[in-house]
Every structure is written in structure tokens, then in C-alpha cells.
C-alpha positions in Angstrom: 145.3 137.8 137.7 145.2 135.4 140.3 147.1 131.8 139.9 144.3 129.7 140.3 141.5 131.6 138.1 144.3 130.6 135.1 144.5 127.2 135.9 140.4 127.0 135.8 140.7 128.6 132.5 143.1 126.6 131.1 141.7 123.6 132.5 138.3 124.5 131.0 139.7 125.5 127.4 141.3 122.0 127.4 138.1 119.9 128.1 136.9 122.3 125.1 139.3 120.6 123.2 139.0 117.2 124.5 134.7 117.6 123.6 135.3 118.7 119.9 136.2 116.2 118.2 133.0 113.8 120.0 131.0 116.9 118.9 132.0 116.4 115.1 131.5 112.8 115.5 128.1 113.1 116.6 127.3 115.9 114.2 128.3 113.5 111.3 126.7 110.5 113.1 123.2 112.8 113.2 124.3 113.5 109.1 124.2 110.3 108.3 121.6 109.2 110.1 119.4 111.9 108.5 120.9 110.8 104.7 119.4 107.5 105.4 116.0 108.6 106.3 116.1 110.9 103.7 116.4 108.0 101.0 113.9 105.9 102.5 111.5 109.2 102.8 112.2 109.8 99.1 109.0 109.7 96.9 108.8 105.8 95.4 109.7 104.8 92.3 108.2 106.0 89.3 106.7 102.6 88.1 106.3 101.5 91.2 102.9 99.5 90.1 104.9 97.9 87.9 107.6 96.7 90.1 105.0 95.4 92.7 103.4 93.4 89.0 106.6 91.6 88.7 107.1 90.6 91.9 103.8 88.7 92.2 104.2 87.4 88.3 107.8 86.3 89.6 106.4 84.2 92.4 103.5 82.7 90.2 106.0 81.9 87.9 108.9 80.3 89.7 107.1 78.6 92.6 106.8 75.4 91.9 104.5 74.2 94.9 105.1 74.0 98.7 103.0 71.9 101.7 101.8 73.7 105.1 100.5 72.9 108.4 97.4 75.3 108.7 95.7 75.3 111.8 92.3 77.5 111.7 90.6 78.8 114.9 87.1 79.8 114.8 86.3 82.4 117.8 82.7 83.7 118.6 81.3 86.6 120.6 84.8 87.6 122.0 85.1 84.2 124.2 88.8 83.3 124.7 88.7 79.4 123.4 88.0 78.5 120.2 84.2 77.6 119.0 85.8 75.2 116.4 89.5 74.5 115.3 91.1 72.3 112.4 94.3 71.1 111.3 95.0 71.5 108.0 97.8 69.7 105.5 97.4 71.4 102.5 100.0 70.7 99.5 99.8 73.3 96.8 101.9 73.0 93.7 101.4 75.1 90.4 99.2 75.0 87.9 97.5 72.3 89.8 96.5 74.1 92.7 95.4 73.3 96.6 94.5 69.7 98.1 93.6 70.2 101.7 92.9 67.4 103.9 91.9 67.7 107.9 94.3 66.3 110.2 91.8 66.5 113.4 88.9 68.4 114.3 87.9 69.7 117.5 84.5 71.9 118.1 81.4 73.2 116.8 80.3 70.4 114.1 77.9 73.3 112.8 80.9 75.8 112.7 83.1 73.2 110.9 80.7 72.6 108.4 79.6 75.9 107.3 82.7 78.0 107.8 86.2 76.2 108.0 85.1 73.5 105.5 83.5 76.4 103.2 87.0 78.1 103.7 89.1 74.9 102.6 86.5 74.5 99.5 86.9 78.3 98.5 90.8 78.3 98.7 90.5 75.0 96.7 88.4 77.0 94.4 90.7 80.2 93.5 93.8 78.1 94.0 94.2 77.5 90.0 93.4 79.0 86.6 91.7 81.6 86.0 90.3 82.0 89.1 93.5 82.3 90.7 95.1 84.7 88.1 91.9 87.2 88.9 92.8 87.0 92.3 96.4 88.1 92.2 97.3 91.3 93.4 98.6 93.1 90.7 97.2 96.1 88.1 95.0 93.9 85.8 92.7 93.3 88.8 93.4 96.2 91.6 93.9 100.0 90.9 96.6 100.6 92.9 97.4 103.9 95.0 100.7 105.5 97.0 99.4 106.4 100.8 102.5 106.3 102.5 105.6 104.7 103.7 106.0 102.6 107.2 108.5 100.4 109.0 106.1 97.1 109.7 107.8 93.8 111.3 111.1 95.5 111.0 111.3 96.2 107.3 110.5 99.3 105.3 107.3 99.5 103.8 105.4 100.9 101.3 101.8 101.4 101.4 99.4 101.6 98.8 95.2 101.8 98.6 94.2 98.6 97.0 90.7 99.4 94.6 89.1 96.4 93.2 88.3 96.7 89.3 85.3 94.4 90.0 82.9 93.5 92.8 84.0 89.7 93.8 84.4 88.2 97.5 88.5 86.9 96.1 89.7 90.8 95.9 90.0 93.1 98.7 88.7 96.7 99.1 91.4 97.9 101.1 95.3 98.4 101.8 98.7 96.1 101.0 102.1 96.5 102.6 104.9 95.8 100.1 109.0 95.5 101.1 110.5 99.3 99.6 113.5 96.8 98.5 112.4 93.8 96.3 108.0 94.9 96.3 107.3 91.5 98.5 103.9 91.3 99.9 104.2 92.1 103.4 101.0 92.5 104.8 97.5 92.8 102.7 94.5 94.3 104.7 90.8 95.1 104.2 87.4 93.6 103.3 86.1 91.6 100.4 84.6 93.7 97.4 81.4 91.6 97.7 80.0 89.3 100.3 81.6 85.8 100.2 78.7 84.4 102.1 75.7 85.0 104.7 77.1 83.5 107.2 80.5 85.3 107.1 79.1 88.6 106.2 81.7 91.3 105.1 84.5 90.3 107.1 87.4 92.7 107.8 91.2 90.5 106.7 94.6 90.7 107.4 96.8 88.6 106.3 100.8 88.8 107.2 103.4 86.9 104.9 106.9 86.1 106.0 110.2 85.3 103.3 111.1 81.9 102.5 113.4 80.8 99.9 113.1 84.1 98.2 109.1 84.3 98.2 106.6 85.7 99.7 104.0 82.9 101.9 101.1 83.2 104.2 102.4 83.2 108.0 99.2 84.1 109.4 95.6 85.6 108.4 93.0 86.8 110.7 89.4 87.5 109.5 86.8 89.4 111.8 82.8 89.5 111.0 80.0 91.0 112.7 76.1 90.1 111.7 73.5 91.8 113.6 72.0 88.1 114.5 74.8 85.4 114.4 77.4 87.8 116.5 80.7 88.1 116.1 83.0 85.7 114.7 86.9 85.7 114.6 88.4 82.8 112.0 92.4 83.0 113.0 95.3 80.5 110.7 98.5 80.2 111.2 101.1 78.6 108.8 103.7 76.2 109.8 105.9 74.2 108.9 106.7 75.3 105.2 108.6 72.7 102.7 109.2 74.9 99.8 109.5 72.8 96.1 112.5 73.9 94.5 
């Protein structure tokens, strides 16, 4: 057998060698990779209603009260600038509920009037009492359904069908996003169970919630309405500027 063709095979059986061992590692990297997915694919937690219950009792319960900046736009038709926009201190502390008072205005007096004042005055409304506890998201008020799981805002999700157990324009016909690992709210989409008002119509809502100080707050909401005569309008607030109350 000729000198050289032993050298290539020798040479070649060595760089075998040299490649096993980074097989094996990425064989057991893939492994583990596949373990992890595995557990977050796993089916949820048998009372999983009842964890997502706590969680929103829990927040009710232990947060005191906290002030925001919220500034509302009001968009019409698809146009690019706002129609109307507010700014908005609002103070909210438990038990007590919302104040709100407008910081400036700019706009659509018409628009201010009959949608981002009727807003304030609603969230004023629902803020307290009993109209607040029938507004929470949790199994007394919502039958709640497993759809599926998704990573949203980088954390793992679970999804669940939200059903209202009664028509009002406070609880949502739709779909809520809830952290796999402590049942946060992390995102709550859908439309109102009945019509808030005739100039809103049925809007479709989203509403995204960040963490702070261990709870789960508004960061920003976006609500969408189309009526066959007024057009579309767009009503966007974002949150800012969070002093929690400890």
C-alpha cells in the first residue's frame, strides 16, 4: 500500500477523533435544549384557573395605590396625527379608586368631550367597589379556556379564551396572555361583551401590561372602532411614569 494513501488515512481517522467529542457536545446541547422545550410544551397546570384567580386577588389585595402619566391619542380615518390628545395624571389608590385630572389638551373639542372625557369618567366609574370587583379578570366573572401556549415580549405565555358570564361593556369577549411562571397578566385582547357607547361602537382592545414592583400595570392599550357613519377611530394610551405605593 502506498506511503502516502496511509498518511491520508491516518490523518483522516484522527480529525475523526478530534470531531467526536464536539459531536457529543452538540448532541447533548440539542438534548437539553429539547428538555427545556419539552417542559414549557407540557400541558398547564391542573388548576390553572385557579392560579391565574390568585394572582389578580394578590394584586387587588396588596397594591396599595400608584400615580401615572397617561397620555391618550384619539386617531380618525387612518390619518397619521392625532384628531384629539390628552394628558392625563391619574392617582389611583385602593379601595378609593381613580382621580384623573387633564394636564393639557390639544384637538378636536368634540372628540375630547365625547370620547377621552367619557373614557376618564368610565375608568373613574369601575375603578372601585363593586363595580371594580365585576370587572376583574378572574372565574367569578369570565369562564376561562386553555388555547395554547406563546412566547410574547420575551416571556412564556399562556393563552386562554376569555367568555364573559354576563353581557357588560367592563368585560371582554375575547383572549388574555398570562406569564407560565407567576399567572401575571401579560396582555388582554378582544371586544366589549356589550356596547359601551354609540359613538365608540364595539371597539376591538388590547391592552399590554409590563412588571413593576412585583405587579402587573397598564403600559399601553390600544382600542380600534369602526361605525358605518362616524368612520374609524383609533384611541391609543400610553403609561408613564409609574410611582408605585408601597
Amino acid at each position: 500500500m502506498p506511503r502516502q494513501f496511509l498518511c491520508s488515512l491516518i490523518s483522516a481517522s484522527e480529525q475523526t477523533k478530534r470531531f467526536i467529542p464536539f459531536n457529543r457536545l452538540s448532541l447533548f446541547g440539542c438534548f437539553c435544549l429539547l428538555l427545556t422545550f419539552s417542559a414549557f410544551a407540557q400541558s398547564p397546570p391542573s388548576d390553572l384557573i385557579q392560579r391565574i384567580d390568585e394572582a389578580e386577588i394578590a394584586r387587588e389585595t396588596n397594591l396599595a395605590g400608584y400615580t401615572v402619566t397617561e397620555h391618550y391619542s384619539v386617531f380618525r380615518n387612518g390619518d397619521a396625527t392625532p384628531s384629539a390628545s390628552a394628558t392625563v395624571q391619574t392617582i389611583y389608590k385602593r379601595g378609593q379608586g381613580k382621580e384623573c385630572a387633564v394636564i393639557n389638551r390639544t384637538g378636536s373639542q368634540f372628540l375630547q368631550k365625547y370620547l377621552i372625557d367619557r373614557v376618564l369618567h368610565e375608568q373613574k366609574g369601575i375603578s372601585a367597589g363593586d363595580a371594580r370587583k365585576n370587572a376583574l379578570i378572574v372565574s367569578a366573572n369570565y369562564t376561562m379556556q386553555f388555547d395554547h401556549e406563546e412566547s410574547l415580549s420575551g416571556r412564556d405565555c399562556l393563552v386562554l379564551k376569555l367568555i364573559p358570564k354576563e353581557k357588560s361593556p367592563y368585560l371582554m369577549d375575547g383572549q388574555i396572555w398570562v406569564d407560565a411562571r407567576n399567572y401575571h397578566l401579560v396582555r388582554v385582547k378582544g371586544s366589549p361583551s356589550a356596547m359601551p357607547s354609540i359613538w365608540t361602537g364595539l371597539p376591538e382592545i388590547q391592552r399590554d401590561y409590563q412588571e413593576l414592583a412585583g405587579f402587573a400595570v397598564a403600559k399601553t392599550s390600544r382600542s380600534e372602532s369602526k361605525r358605518p357613519v362616524i368612520g374609524t377611530t383609533v384611541v391609543e394610551i400610553d403609561y408613564e411614569n409609574y410611582q408605585i405605593t408601597p
